[in-house]
KOLNU-602168 format. One line per 2 residues: their letters; for each residue y, x, z of C-alpha. Coordinates in steps of 0.25 Angstrom, whole numbers, always signed. Each point is the difference from the previous one (the first is absolute). Layout:
<pts>
A> Y:X:Z | ... .
</pts>
This chain:
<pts>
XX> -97:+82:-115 | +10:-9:+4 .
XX> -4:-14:+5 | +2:-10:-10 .
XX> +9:-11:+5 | -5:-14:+2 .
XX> +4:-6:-12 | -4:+11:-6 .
XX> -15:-1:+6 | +2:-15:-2 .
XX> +1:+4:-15 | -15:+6:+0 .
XX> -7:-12:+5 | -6:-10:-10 .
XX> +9:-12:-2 | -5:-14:+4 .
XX> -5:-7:-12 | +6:-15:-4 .
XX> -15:-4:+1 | +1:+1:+16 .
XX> -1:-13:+7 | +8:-4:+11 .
XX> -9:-1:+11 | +10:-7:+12 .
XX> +2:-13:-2 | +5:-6:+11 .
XX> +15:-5:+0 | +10:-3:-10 .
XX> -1:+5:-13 | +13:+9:-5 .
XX> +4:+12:-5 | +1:+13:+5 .
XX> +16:-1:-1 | +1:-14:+6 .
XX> -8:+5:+12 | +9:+11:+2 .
XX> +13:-10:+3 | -10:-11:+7 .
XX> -5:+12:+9 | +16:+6:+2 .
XX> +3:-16:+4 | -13:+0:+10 .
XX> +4:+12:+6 | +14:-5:+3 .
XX> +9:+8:-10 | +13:-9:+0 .
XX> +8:+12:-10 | -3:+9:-10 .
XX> +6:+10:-8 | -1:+6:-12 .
XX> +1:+2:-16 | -9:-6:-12 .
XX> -8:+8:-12 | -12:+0:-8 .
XX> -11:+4:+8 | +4:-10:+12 .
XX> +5:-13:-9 | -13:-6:+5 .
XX> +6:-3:+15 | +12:+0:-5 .
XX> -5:-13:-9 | -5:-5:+11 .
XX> +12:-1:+9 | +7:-13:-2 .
XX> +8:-9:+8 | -11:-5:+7 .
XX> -1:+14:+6 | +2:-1:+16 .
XX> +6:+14:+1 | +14:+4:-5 .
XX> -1:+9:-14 | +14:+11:+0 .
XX> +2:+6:-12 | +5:+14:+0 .
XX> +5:+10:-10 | -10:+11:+3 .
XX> -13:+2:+6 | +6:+10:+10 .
XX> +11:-9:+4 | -12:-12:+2 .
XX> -7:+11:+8 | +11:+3:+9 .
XX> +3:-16:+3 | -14:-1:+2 .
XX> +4:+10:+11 | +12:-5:+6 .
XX> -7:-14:+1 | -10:+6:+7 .
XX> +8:+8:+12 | +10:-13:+0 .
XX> -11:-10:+3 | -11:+9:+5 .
XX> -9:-6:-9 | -7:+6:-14 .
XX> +8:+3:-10 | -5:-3:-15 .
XX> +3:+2:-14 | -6:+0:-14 .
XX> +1:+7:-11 | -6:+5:-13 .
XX> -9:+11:-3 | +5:+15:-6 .
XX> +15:+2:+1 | +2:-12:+8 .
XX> -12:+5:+11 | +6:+14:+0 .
XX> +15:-6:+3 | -4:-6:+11 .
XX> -9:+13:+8 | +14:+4:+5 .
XX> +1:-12:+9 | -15:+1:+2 .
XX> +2:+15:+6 | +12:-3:+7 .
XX> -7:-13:+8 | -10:+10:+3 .
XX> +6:+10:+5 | +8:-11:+8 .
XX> -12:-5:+5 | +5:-17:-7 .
XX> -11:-10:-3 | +1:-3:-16 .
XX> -10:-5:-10 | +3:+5:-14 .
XX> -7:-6:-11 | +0:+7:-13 .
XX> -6:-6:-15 | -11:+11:-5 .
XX> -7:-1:-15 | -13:-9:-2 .
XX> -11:+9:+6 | -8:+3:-15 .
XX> +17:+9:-3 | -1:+7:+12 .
XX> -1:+15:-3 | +3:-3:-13 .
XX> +16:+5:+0 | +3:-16:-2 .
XX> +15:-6:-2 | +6:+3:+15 .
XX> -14:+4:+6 | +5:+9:+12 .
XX> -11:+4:+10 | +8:-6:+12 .
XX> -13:-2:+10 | +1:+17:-2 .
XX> +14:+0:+0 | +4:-7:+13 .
XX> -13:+6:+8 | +6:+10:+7 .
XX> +14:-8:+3 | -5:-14:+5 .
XX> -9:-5:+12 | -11:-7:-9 .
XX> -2:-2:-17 | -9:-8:-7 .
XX> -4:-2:-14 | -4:-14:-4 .
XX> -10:-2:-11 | -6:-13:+4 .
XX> +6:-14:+1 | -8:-5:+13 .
XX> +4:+13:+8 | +15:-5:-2 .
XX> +2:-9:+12 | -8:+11:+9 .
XX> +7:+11:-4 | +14:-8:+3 .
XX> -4:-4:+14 | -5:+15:+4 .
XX> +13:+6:-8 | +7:-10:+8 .
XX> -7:+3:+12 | +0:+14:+0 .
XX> +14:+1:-6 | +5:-5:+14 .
XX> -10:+5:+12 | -1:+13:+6 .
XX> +10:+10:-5 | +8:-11:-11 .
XX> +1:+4:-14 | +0:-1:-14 .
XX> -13:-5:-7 | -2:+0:-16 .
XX> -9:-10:-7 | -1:+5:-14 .
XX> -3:-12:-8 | -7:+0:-14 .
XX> +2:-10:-9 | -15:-2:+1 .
XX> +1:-5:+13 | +11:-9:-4 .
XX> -5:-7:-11 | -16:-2:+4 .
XX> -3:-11:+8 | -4:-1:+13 .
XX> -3:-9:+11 | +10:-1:+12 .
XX> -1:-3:+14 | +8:+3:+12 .
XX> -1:+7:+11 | -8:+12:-5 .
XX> -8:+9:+9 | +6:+15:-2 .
XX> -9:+11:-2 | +7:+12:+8 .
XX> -11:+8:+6 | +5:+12:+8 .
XX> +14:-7:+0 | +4:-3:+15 .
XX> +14:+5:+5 | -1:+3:+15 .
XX> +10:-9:+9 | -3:+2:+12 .
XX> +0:+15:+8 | -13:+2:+3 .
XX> -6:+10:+13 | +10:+6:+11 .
XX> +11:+3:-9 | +12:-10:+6 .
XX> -5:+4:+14 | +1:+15:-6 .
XX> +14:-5:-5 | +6:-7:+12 .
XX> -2:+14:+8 | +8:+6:-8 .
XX> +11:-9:+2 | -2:+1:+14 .
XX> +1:+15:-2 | +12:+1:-9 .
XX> +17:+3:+4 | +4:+0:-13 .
XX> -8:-12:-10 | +3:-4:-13 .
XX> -5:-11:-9 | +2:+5:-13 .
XX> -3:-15:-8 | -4:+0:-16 .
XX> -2:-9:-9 | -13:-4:+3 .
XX> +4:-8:+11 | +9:-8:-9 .
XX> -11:-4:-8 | -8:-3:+13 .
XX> +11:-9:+6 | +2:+9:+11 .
XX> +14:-1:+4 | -2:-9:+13 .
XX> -12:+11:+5 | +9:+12:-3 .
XX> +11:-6:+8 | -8:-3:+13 .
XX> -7:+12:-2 | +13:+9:+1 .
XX> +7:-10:+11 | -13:+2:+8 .
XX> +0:+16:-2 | +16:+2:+0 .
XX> -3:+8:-13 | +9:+1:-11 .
XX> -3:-4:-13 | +2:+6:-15 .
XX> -4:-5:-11 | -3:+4:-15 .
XX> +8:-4:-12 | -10:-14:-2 .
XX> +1:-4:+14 | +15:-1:+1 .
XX> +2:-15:+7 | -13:+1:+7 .
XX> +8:+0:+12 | +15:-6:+1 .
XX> +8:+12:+0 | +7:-6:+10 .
XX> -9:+3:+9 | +4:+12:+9 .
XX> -14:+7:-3 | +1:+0:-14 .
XX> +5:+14:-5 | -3:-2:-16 .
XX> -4:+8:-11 | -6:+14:+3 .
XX> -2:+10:-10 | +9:+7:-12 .
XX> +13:-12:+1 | -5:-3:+15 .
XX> +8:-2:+13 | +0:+12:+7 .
XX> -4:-7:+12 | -12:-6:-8 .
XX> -5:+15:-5 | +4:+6:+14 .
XX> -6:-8:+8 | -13:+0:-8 .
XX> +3:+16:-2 | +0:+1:+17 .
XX> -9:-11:+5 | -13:+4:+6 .
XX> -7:-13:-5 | -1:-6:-13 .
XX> -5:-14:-7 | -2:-1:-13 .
XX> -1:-15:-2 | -4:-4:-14 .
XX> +7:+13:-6 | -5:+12:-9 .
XX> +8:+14:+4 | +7:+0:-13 .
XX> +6:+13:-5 | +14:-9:+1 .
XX> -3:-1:+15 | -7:+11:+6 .
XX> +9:+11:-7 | -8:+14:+0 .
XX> -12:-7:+6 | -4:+11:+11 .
XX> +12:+0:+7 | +1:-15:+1 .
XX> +0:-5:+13 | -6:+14:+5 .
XX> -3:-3:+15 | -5:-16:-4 .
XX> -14:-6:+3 | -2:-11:-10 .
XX> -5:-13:+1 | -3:-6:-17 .
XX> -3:-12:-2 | -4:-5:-14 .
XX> -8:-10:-6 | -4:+9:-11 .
XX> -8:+11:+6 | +4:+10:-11 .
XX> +13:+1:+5 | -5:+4:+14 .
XX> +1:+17:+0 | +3:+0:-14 .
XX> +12:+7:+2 | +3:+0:+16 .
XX> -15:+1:+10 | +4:-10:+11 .
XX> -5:+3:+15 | -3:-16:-1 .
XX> -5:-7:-14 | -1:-13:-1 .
XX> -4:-7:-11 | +2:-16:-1 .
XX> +13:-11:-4 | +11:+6:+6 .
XX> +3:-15:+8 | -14:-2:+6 .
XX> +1:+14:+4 | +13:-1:+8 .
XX> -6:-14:+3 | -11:+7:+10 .
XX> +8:+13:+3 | +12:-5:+7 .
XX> -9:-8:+10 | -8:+15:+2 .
XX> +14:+5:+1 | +5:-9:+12 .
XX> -15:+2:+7 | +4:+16:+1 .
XX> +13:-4:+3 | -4:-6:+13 .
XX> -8:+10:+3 | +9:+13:-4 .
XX> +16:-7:+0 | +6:+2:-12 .
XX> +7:+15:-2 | +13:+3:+2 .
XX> +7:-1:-13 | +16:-1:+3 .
XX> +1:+15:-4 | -5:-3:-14 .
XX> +9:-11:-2 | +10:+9:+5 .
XX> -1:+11:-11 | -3:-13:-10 .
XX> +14:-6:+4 | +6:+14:-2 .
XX> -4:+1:-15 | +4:-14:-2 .
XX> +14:+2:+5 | +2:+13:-6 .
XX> -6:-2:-13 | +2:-14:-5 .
XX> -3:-5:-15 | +14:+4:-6 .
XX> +7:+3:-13 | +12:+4:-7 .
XX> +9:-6:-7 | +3:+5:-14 .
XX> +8:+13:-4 | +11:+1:-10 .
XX> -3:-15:-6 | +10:-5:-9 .
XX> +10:-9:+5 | -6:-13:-3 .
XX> -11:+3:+9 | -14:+6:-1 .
XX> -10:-8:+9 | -8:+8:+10 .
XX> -14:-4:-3 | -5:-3:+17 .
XX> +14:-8:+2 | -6:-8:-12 .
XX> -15:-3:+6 | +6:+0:+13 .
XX> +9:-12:-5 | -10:-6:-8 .
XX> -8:-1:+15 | +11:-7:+9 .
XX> +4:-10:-10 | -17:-4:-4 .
XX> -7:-11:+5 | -10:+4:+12 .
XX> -10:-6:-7 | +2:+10:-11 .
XX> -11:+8:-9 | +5:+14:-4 .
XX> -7:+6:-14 | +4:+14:-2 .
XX> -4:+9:-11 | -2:+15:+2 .
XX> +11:+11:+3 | +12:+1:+7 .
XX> +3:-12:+1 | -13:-4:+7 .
XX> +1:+8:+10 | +14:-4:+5 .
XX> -6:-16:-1 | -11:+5:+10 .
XX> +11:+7:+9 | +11:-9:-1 .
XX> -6:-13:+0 | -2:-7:+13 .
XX> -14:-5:-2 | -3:-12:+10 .
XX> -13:-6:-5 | -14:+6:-6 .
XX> -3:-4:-16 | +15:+2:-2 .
XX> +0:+15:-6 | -7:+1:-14 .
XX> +0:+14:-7 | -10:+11:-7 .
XX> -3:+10:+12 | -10:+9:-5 .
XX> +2:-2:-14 | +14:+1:-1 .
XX> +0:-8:-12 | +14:-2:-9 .
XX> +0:-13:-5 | -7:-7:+11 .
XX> +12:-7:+6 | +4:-11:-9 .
XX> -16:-6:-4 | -2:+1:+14 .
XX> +12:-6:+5 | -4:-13:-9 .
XX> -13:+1:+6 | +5:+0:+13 .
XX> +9:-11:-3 | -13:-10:-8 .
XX> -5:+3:+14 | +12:-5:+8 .
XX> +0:-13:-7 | -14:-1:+0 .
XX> -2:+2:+15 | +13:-1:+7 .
XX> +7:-10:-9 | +8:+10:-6 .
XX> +10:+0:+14 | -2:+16:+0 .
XX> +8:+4:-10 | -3:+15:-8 .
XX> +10:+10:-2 | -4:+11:-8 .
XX> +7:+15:+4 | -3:+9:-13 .
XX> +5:+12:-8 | +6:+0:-13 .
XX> -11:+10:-5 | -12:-10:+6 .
XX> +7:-12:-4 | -1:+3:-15 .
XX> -16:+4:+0 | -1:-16:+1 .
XX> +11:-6:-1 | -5:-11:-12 .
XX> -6:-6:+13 | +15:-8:+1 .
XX> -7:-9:-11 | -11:-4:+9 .
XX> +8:-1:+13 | +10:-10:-7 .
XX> -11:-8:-9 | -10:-1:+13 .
XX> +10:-3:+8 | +1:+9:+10 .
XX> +16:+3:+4 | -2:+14:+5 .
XX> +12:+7:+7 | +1:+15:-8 .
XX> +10:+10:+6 | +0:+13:-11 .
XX> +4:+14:+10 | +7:+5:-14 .
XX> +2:+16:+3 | -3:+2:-17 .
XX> -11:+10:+5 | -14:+2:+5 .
XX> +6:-1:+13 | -11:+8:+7 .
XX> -4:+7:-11 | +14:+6:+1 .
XX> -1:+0:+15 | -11:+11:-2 .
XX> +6:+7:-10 | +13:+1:+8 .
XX> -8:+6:+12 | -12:+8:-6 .
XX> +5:+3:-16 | +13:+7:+0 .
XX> +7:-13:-4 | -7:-1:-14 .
XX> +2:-13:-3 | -11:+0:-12 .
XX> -3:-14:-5 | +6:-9:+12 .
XX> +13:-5:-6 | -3:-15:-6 .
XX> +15:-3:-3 | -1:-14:+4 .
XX> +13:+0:+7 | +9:+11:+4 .
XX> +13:-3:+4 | +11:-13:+0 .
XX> +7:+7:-11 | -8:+6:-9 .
XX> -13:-10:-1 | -14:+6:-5 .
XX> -10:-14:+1 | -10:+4:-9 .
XX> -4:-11:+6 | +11:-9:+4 .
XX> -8:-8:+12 | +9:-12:+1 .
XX> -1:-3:-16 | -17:+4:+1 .
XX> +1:-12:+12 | +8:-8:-6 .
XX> -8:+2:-15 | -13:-6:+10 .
XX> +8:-11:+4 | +1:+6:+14 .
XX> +16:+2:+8 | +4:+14:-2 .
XX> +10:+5:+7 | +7:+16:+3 .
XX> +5:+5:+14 | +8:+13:-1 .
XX> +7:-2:+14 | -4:-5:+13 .
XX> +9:-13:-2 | -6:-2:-11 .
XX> -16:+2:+6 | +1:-10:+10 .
XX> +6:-10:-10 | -10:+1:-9 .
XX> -10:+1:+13 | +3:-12:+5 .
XX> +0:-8:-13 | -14:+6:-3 .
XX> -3:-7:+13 | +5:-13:-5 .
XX> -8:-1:-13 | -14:-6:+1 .
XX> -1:-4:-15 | -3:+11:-6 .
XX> -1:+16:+0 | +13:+8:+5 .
XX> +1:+15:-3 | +10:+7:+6 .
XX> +5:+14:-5 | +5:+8:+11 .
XX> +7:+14:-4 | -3:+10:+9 .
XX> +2:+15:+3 | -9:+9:-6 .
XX> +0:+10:+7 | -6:-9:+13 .
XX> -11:+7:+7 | -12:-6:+9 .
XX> -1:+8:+15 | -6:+1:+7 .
XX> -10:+9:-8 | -12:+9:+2 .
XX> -2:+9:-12 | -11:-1:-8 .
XX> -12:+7:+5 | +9:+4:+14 .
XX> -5:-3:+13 | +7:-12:+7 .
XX> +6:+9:+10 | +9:+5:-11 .
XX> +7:-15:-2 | +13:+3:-5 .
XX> +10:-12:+6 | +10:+6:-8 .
XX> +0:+12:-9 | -1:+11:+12 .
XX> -1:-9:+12 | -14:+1:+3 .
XX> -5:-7:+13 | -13:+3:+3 .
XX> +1:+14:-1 | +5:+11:+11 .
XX> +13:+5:-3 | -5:+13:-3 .
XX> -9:-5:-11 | +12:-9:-5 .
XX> +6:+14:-2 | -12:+6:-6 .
XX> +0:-14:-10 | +14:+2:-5 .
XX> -1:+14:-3 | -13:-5:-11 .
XX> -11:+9:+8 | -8:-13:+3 .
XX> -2:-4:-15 | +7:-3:-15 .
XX> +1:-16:+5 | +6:+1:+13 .
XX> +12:+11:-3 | +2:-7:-13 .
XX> +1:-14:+7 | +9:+6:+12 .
XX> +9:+8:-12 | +2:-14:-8 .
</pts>
């Protein structure tokens, strides 16, 4: 028989009766509700996000203008979700929204799986029915402690007014330690309304709960011999050193070793990429430098990274002749999907922290190996295969844009400073290649998820967090799809009413770019159910919708590029407007592809640069790839 959830088990147990006296009476006397924003203030909360409705007007009455944090109102409970988000990766703080109980709880387990699978500290708060209608089917009862069980880090139900400041501070607490991410306190209107008695700070009750920081045993000794064994090393950095703050430790770690390093799509900026080590992204739209030197080297670091499908490609032949280091703070990503020679479970900045000093020891003793071969072969991928694209064929005379010229543009003309939000497809892969990241917390995107819609809710988010914490001098630029961009594009009302002046560039192909992408390559070119005709050519128009006048209708500058004149015009006046949100349309060619590509479910040796040039294979098993033997995705990709 199937376990009962636990709302559903709550649903069983005899409900408090209103007879029950309250047996703590020390501190100030409030409701449930009220302790709720006391406890948010007393943590340090200075934004929150969110959307109001029956079963959470409680707090929502209790937020006034005396409130200490700043309250933004969106126009959907995902949308708060995914600014709640962005927030969080722009300021490295926790990100936090609230919002109501059934349909608005549900909305909002999107975002809740996506911070979880990206690994971002969020508390969401969600209404819930008084504890006596629970079970009973009640007006937008939803079982959302059930629901968001298996997609978030921790969930609570909250039945009792004087558990509600304890339950904030652990949620709070929890949220942000260890491996980050998303927390759900499910509150009933029970909790809300009784009365209870506050006080600050509360002791949290977390038994079994103690992330490991520090490596323990002979693990980094274990560690710095390899290094001291290894020609060809490379550090192959994920997001989890991001959320650790590890930027200045992976640098010294690879200036100290020589080895190169690569990093997933959530690290991107981690490093500058004008440092000569940095190769990029690795994985299906890697470099090829990036997966080739990872495919070769006899010596790989997994620093705060996972093995994802979207890097390792077919995962026994990735990097085939490596002896792996992982280092993890969450000990169920060690050998989940890779066995390591070395584990090391602990926060990725205190473990380099005591590693590098371990690392000089055996480098007095051993000398540090002879690398100049491996950046030989590096440099020799770099220079033959660099991030390149083409420019459109057969456009009309008034210009059709190349989508890469456009983000490639939108980089050299950005402030340094900048924050890029992307949303999820083509265009998110040619911002991670094209833009020249120079500083960590400047890339903002839905990795494991993939989630359409994320880019403009977490651009405001992003940008709530650069006026919060960098006196809004970083400004946000947006890079997002016409498909992605309609999934929440209401959100313009919120970015113009909270005052948040986002910067929208809209990569307008009037498809589902890789969607398409696919269908080209693996499908026969059957384009079923990608066409949105929102924008086809100068001289016939489809805008269904017209972007400018949707902008314009939110009060926002729209404007349209078709040529290249006309991009870095309406670019640079973009740039000039701080006031308010700017979208701009840029029309590009359709027909655009992202390389490099590994196909889906291909080893990364069969990285296609270009359709048939593959440079990590022999020649002979170039041949054998074009002539379809070694599987339906690679001859269909080399025949596109």
């Amino acid at each position: 028989m199937a376990t009962p959830t636990p709302l559903q088990a709550f649903s069983g147990v005899p409900k408090a009766t209103a007879t029950e006296k309250q047996s703590i009476v020390d501190g100030e006397k409030m409701t449930g509700a009220q302790a709720l924003v006391r406890a948010l203030e007393d943590l340090g909360v200075k934004d929150v996000f969110g959307i109001p409705g029956g079963a959470i007007l409680p707090v929502y009455n209790a937020i006034n203008q005396h409130t200490k944090f700043r309250f933004v109102l969106t126009r959907h409970e995902q949308a708060a979700g995914h600014a709640a988000e962005g927030y969080a990766v722009a300021t490295g703080k926790v990100g936090v929204c609230i919002v109501t109980s059934g349909p608005g709880a549900t909305n909002v387990v999107t975002a809740i799986a996506d911070a979880n699978m990206d690994s971002i500290p969020m508390v969401v708060i969600t209404g819930q029915v008084g504890v006596g209608a629970i079970g009973t089917d009640a007006f937008q009862e939803a079982d959302i402690v059930g629901i968001t069980y298996p997609v978030a880090k921790h969930s609570y139900l909250v039945t009792n007014a004087q558990d509600v400041p304890r339950v904030l501070a652990e949620a709070y607490y929890i949220a942000g330690s260890g491996r980050p991410g998303p927390v759900v306190v499910d509150l009933t209107k029970t909790a809300q309304n009784g009365q209870m008695y506050y006080s600050w700070p509360q002791r949290m009750i977390l038994p079994g709960y103690n992330p490991t920081t520090k490596a323990h045993g002979h693990v980094l000794s274990d560690a710095a011999k390899l290094f001291s064994q290894s020609y060809r090393p490379v550090l192959y950095v994920g997001g989890g050193a991001v959320r650790s703050n590890a930027g200045k430790q992976v640098k010294e770690l690879a200036d100290l070793t020589g080895a190169p390093i690569v990093t997933t799509l959530p690290a991107r900026g981690i490093v500058p990429d004008s440092d000569p080590k940095v190769l990029g992204m690795l994985g299906m739209h890697g470099t090829i430098a990036a997966t080739g030197a990872v495919q070769r080297c006899d010596l790989l670091v997994a620093i705060g990274s996972r093995f994802s499908d979207r890097v390792t490609g077919r995962l026994d032949s990735f990097a085939p002749a490596a002896r792996v280091i992982h280092i993890d703070i969450d000990p169920a990503e060690i050998g989940k999907n890779r066995q390591p020679d070395v584990p090391i479970v602990g926060d990725v900045a205190e473990v380099l922290d005591d590693l590098i000093p371990e690392i000089k020891r055996q480098q007095a003793i051993h000398s540090k190996p002879n690398l100049k071969p491996w950046w030989a072969q590096i440099n020799e991928w770099r220079e033959k295969y660099p991030t390149t694209y083409d420019e459109p064929q057969d456009a009309p005379v008034d210009g059709s844009l190349s989508p890469q010229w456009v983000v490639e543009q939108l980089s050299k003309n950005a402030d340094p400073e900048t924050i890029w939000v992307a949303g999820v497809g083509q265009h998110q892969m040619w911002a991670s290649q094209l833009i020249d990241f120079e500083h960590p917390h400047s890339w903002i995107s839905s990795g494991g998820l993939g989630t359409m819609g994320f880019g403009l809710p977490a651009a405001i988010g992003a940008k709530v967090g650069s006026q919060r914490e960098f006196n809004g001098r970083k400004p946000v630029w947006l890079i997002d799809g016409d498909g992605s961009f309609q999934m929440t594009s209401e959100e313009l009302a919120t970015a113009l009413l909270d005052h948040t002046p986002v910067k929208i560039a809209i990569i307008n192909n009037s498809v589902y770019g890789m969607v398409r992408q696919w269908q080209t390559l693996f499908f026969d070119h059957h384009y079923s159910a990608t066409s949105l005709n929102d924008g086809e050519n100068r001289d016939d128009i489809v805008d269904v919708p017209d972007f400018v006048k949707l902008a314009e209708a939110y009060d926002c500058v729209g404007m349209r590029a078709f040529t290249k004149d006309e991009a870095l015009e309406a670019i640079k006046k973009a740039n000039a407007i701080n006031d308010r949100p700017v979208l701009i349309d840029f029309r590009v060619w359709k027909d655009a592809m992202v390389w490099p590509m590994v196909p889906a479910g291909a080893s990364n040796d069969e990285v296609a640069y270009r359709p048939g040039v593959r440079p990590l294979l022999s020649p002979a098993a170039q041949a054998k790839a074009a002539a379809g033997s070694t599987g339906n995705s690679v001859a269909a990709a080399d025949a596109a």
